[in-house]
Biopython code that builds the backbone (N, CA, C, O; Angstrom):
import numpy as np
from Bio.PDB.StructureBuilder import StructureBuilder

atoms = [
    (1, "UNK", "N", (-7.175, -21.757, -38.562)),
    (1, "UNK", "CA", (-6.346, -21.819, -37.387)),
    (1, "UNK", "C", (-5.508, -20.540, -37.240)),
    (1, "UNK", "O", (-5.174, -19.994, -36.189)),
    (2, "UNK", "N", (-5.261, -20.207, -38.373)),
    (2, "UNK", "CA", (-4.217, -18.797, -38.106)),
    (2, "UNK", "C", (-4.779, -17.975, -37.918)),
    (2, "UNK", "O", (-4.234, -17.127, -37.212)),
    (3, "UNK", "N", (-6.444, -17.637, -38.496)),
    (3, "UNK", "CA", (-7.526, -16.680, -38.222)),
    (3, "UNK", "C", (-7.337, -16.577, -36.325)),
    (3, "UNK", "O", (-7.066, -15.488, -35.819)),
    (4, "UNK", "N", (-7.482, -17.564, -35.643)),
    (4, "UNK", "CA", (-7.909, -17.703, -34.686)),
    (4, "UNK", "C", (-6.314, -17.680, -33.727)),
    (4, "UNK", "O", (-6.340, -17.625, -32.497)),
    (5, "UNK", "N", (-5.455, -17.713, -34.242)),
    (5, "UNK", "CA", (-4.082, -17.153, -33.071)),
    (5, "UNK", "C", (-4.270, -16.053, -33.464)),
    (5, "UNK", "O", (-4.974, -15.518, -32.608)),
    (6, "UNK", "N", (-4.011, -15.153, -34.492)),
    (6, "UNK", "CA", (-4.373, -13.730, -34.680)),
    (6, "UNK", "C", (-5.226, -13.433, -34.082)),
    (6, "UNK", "O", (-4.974, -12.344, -33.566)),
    (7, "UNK", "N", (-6.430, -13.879, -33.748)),
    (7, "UNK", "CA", (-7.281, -13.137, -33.134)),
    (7, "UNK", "C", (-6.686, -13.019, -31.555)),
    (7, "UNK", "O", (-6.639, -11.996, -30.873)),
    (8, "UNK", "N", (-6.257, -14.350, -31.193)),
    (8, "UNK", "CA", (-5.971, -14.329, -29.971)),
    (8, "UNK", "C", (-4.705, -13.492, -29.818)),
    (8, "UNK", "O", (-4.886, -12.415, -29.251)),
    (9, "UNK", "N", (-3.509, -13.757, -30.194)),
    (9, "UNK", "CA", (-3.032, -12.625, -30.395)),
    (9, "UNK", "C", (-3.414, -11.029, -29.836)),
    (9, "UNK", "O", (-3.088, -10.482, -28.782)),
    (10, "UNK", "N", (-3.954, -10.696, -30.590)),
    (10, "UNK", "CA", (-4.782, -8.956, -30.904)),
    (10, "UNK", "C", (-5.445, -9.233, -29.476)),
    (10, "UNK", "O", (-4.752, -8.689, -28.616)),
    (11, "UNK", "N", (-6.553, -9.893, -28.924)),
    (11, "UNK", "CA", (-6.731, -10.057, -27.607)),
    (11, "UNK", "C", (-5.790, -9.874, -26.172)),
    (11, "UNK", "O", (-5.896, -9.420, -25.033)),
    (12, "UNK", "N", (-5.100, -10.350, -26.791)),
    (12, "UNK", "CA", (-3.777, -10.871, -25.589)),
    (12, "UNK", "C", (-3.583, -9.114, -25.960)),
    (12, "UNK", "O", (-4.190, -8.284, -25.284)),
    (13, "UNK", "N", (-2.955, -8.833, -26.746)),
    (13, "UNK", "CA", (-2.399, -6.984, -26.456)),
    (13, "UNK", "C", (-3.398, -6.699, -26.121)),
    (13, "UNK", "O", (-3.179, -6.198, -25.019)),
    (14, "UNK", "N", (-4.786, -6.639, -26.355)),
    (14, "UNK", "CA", (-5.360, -5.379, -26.366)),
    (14, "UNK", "C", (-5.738, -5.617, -24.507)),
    (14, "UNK", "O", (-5.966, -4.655, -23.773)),
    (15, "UNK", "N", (-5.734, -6.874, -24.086)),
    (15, "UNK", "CA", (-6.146, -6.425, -22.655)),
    (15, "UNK", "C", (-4.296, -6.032, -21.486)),
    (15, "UNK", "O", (-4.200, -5.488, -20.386)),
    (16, "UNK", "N", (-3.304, -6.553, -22.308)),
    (16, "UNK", "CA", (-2.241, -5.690, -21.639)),
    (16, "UNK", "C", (-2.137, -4.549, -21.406)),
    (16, "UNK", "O", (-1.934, -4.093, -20.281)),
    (17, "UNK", "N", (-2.340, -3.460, -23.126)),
    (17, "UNK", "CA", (-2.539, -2.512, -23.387)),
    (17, "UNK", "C", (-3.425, -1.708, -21.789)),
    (17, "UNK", "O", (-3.099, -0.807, -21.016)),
    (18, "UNK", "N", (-4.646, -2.638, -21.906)),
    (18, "UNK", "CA", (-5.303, -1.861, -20.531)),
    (18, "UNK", "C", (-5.364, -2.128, -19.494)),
    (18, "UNK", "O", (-5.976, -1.391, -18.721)),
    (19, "UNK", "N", (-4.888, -3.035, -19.152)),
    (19, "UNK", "CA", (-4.017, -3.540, -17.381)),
    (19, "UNK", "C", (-2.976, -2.500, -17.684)),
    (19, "UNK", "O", (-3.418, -1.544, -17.048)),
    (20, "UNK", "N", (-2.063, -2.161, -18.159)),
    (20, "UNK", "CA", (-0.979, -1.099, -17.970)),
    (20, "UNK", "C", (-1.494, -0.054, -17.973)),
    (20, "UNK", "O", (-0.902, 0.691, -17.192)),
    (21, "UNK", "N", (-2.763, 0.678, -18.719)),
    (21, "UNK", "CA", (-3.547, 1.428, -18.338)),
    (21, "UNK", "C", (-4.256, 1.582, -17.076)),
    (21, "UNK", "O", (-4.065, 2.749, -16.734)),
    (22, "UNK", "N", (-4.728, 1.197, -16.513)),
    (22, "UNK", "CA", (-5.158, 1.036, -15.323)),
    (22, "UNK", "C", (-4.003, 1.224, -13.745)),
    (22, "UNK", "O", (-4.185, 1.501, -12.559)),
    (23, "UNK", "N", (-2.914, 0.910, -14.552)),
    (23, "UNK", "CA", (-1.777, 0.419, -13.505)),
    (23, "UNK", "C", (-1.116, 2.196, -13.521)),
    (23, "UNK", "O", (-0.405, 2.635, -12.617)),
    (24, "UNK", "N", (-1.471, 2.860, -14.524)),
    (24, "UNK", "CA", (-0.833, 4.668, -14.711)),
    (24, "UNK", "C", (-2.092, 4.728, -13.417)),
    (24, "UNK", "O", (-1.843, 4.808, -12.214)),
    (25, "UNK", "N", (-3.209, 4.677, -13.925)),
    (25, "UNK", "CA", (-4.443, 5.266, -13.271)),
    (25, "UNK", "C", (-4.363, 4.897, -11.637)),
    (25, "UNK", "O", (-4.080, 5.855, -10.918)),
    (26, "UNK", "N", (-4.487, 4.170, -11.265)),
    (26, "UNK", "CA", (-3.931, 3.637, -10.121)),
    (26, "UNK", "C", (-2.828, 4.153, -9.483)),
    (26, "UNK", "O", (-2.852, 4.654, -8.359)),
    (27, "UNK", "N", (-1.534, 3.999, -10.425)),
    (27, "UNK", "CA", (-0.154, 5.270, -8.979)),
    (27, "UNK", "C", (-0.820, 6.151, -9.224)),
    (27, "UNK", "O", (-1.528, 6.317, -8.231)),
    (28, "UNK", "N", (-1.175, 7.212, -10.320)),
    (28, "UNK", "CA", (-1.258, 8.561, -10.293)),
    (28, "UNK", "C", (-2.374, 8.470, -9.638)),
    (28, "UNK", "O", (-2.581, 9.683, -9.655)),
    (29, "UNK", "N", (-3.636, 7.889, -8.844)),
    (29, "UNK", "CA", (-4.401, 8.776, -8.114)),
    (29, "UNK", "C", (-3.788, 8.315, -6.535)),
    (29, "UNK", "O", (-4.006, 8.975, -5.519)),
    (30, "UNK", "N", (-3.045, 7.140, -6.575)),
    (30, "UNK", "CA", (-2.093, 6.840, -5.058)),
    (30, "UNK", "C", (-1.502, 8.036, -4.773)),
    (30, "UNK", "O", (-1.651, 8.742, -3.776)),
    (31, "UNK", "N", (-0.469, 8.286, -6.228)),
    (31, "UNK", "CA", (0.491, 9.482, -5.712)),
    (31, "UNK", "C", (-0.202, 10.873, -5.605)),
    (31, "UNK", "O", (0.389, 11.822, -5.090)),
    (32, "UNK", "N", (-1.297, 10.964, -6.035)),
    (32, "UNK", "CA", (-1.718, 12.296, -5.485)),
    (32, "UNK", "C", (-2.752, 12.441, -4.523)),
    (32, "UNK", "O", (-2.909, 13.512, -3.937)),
    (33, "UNK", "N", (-3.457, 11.470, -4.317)),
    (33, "UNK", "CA", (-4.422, 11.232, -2.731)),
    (33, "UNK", "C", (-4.369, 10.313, -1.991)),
    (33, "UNK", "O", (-5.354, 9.924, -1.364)),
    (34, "UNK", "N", (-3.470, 9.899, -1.930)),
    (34, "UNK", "CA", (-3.062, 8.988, -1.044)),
    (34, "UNK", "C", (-3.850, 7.281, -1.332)),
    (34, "UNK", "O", (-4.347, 6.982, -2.418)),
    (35, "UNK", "N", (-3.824, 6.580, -0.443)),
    (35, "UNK", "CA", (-4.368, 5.438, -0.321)),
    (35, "UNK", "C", (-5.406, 5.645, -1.553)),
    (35, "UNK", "O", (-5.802, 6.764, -1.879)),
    (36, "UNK", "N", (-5.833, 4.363, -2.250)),
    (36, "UNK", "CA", (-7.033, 4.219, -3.389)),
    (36, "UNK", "C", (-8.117, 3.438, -2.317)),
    (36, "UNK", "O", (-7.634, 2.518, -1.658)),
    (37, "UNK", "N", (-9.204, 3.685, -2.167)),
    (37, "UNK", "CA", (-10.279, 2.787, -1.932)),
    (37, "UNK", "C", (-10.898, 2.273, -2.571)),
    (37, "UNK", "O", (-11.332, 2.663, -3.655)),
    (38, "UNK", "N", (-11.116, 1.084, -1.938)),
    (38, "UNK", "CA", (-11.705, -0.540, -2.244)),
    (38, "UNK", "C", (-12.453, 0.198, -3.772)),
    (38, "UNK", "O", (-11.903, 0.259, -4.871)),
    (39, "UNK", "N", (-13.589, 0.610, -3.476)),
    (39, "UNK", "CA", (-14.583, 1.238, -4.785)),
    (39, "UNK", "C", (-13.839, 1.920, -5.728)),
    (39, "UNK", "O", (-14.326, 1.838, -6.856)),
    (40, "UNK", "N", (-12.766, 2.603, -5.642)),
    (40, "UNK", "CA", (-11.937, 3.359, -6.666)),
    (40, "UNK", "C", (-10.849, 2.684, -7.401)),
    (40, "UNK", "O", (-10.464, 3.027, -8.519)),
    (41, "UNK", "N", (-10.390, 1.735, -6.728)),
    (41, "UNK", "CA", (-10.118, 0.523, -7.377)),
    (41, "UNK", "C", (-10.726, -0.341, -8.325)),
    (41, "UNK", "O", (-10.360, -0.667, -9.454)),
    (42, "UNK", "N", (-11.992, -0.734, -7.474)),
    (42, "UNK", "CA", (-12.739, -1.367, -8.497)),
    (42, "UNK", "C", (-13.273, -0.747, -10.101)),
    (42, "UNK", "O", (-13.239, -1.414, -11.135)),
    (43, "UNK", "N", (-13.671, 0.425, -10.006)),
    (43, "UNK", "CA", (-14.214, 1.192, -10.894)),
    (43, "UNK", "C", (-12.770, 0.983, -11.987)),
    (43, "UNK", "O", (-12.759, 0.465, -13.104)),
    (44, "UNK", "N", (-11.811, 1.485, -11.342)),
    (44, "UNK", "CA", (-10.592, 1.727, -12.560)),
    (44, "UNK", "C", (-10.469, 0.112, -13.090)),
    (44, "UNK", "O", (-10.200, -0.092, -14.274)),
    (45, "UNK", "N", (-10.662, -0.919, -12.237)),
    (45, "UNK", "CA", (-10.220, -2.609, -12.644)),
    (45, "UNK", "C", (-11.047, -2.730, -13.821)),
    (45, "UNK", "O", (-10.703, -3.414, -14.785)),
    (46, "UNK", "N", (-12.410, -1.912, -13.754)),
    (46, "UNK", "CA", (-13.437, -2.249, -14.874)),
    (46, "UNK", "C", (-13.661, -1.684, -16.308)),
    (46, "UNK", "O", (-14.539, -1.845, -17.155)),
    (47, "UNK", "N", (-12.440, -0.913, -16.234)),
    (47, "UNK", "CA", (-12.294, 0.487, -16.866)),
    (47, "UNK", "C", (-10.917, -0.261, -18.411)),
    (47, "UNK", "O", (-9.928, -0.987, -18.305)),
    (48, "UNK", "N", (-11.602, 0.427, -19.687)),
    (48, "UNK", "CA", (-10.220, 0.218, -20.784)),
    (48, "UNK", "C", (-9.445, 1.171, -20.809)),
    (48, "UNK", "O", (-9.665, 2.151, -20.098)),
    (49, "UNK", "N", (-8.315, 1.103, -21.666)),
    (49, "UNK", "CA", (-7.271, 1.673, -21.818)),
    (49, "UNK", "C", (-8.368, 3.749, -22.522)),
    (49, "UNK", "O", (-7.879, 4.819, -22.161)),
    (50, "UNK", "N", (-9.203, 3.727, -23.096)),
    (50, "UNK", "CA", (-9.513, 4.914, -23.513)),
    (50, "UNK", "C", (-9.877, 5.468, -22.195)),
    (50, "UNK", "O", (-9.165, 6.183, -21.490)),
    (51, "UNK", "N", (-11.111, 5.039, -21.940)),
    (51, "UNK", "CA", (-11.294, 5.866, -20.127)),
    (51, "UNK", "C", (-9.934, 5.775, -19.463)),
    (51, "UNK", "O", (-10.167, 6.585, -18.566)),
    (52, "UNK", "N", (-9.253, 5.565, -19.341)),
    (52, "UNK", "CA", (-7.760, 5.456, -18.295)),
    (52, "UNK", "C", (-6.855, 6.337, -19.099)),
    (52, "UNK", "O", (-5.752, 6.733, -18.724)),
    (53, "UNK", "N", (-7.442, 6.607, -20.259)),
    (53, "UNK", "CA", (-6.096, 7.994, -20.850)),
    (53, "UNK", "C", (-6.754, 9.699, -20.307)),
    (53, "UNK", "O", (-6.171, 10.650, -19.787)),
    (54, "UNK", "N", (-8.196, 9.496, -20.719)),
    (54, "UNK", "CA", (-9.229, 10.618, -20.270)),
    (54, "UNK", "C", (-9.169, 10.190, -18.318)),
    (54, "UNK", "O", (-9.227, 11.135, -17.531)),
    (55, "UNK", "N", (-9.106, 9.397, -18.023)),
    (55, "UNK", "CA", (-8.465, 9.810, -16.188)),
    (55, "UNK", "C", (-7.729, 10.587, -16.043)),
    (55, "UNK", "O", (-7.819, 11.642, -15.415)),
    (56, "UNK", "N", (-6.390, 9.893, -16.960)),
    (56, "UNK", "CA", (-5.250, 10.707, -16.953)),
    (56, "UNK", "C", (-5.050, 12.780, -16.464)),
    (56, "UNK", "O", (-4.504, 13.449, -15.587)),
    (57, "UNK", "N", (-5.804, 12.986, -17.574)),
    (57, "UNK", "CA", (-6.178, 14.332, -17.709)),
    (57, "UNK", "C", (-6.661, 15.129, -16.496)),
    (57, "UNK", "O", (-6.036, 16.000, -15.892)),
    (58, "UNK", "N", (-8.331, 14.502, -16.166)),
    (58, "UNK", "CA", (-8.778, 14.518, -15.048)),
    (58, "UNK", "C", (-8.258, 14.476, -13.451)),
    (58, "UNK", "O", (-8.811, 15.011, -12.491)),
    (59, "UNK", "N", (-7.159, 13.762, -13.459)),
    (59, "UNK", "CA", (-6.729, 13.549, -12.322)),
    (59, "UNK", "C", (-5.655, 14.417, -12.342)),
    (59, "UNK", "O", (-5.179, 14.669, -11.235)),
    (60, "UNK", "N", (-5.131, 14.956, -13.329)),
    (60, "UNK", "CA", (-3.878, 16.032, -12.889)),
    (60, "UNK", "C", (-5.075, 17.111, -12.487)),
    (60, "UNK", "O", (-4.840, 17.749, -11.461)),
    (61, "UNK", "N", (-6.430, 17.422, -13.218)),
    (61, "UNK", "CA", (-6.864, 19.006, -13.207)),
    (61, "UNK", "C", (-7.529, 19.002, -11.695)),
    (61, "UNK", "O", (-7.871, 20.093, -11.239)),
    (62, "UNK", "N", (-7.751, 17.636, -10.785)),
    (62, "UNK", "CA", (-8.427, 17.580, -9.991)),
    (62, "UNK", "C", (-7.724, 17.856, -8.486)),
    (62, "UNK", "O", (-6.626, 17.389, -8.184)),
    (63, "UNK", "N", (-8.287, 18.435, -7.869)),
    (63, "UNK", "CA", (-8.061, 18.851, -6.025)),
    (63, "UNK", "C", (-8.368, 17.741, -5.056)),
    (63, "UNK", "O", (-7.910, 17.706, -3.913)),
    (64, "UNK", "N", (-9.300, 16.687, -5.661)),
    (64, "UNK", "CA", (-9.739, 16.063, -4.310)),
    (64, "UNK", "C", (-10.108, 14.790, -5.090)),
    (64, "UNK", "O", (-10.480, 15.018, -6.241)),
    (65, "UNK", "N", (-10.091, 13.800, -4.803)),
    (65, "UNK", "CA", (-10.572, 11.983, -5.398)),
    (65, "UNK", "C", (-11.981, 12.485, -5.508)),
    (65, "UNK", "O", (-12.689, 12.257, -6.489)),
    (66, "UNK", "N", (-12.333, 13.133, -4.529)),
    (66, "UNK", "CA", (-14.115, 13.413, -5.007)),
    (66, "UNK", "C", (-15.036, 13.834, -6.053)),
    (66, "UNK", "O", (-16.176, 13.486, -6.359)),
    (67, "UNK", "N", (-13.809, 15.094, -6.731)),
    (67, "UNK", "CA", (-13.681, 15.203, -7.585)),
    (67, "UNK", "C", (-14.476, 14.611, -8.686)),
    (67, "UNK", "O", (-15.600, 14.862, -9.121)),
    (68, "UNK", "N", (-13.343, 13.542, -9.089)),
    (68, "UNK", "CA", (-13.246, 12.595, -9.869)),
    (68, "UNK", "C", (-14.854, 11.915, -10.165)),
    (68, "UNK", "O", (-15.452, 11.951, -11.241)),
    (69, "UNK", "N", (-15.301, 11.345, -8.968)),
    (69, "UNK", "CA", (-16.195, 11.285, -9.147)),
    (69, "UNK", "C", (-16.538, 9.758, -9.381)),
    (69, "UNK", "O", (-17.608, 9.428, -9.890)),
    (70, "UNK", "N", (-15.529, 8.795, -8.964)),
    (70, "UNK", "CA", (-15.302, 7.416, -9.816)),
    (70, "UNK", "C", (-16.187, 6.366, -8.939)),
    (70, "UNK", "O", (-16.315, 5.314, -9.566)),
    (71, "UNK", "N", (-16.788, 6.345, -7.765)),
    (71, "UNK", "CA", (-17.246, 5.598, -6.747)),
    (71, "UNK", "C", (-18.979, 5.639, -7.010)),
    (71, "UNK", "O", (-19.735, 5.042, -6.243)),
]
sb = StructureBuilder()
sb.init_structure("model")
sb.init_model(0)
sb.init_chain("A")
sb.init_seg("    ")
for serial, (resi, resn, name, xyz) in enumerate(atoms, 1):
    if name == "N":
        sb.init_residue(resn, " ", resi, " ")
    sb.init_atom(name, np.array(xyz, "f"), 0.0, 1.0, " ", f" {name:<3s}", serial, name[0])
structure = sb.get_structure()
């Protein structure tokens, strides 16, 4: 039984961990191109906390959402 709250536990962070990830990824491509579309949304919703740190990066070095490349 304790195996199994620990696990759940470690679950429970690890998908906060990347909803708050996602939630950086999300303002920072709002605040720098405006509106997110439907598809660029989705892509980041599907996305963990490692791809959403490597966005991070990407989206400061980038000029245009097209860029990116996420759709």
């Amino acid at each position: 039984m304790d195996q199994g709250i620990s696990q759940g536990i470690s679950e429970g962070i690890s998908q906060g961990i990347n909803e708050g990830a996602r939630q950086v990824v999300l303002r920072l491509l709002a605040d720098k191109f405006g509106q997110v579309p439907p598809a660029v949304d989705e892509r980041v919703q599907q996305s963990d906390a490692e791809w959403c740190q490597r966005m991070t990066l990407a989206i400061s070095r980038a000029r245009t959402l097209e860029e990116l490349n996420l759709s």
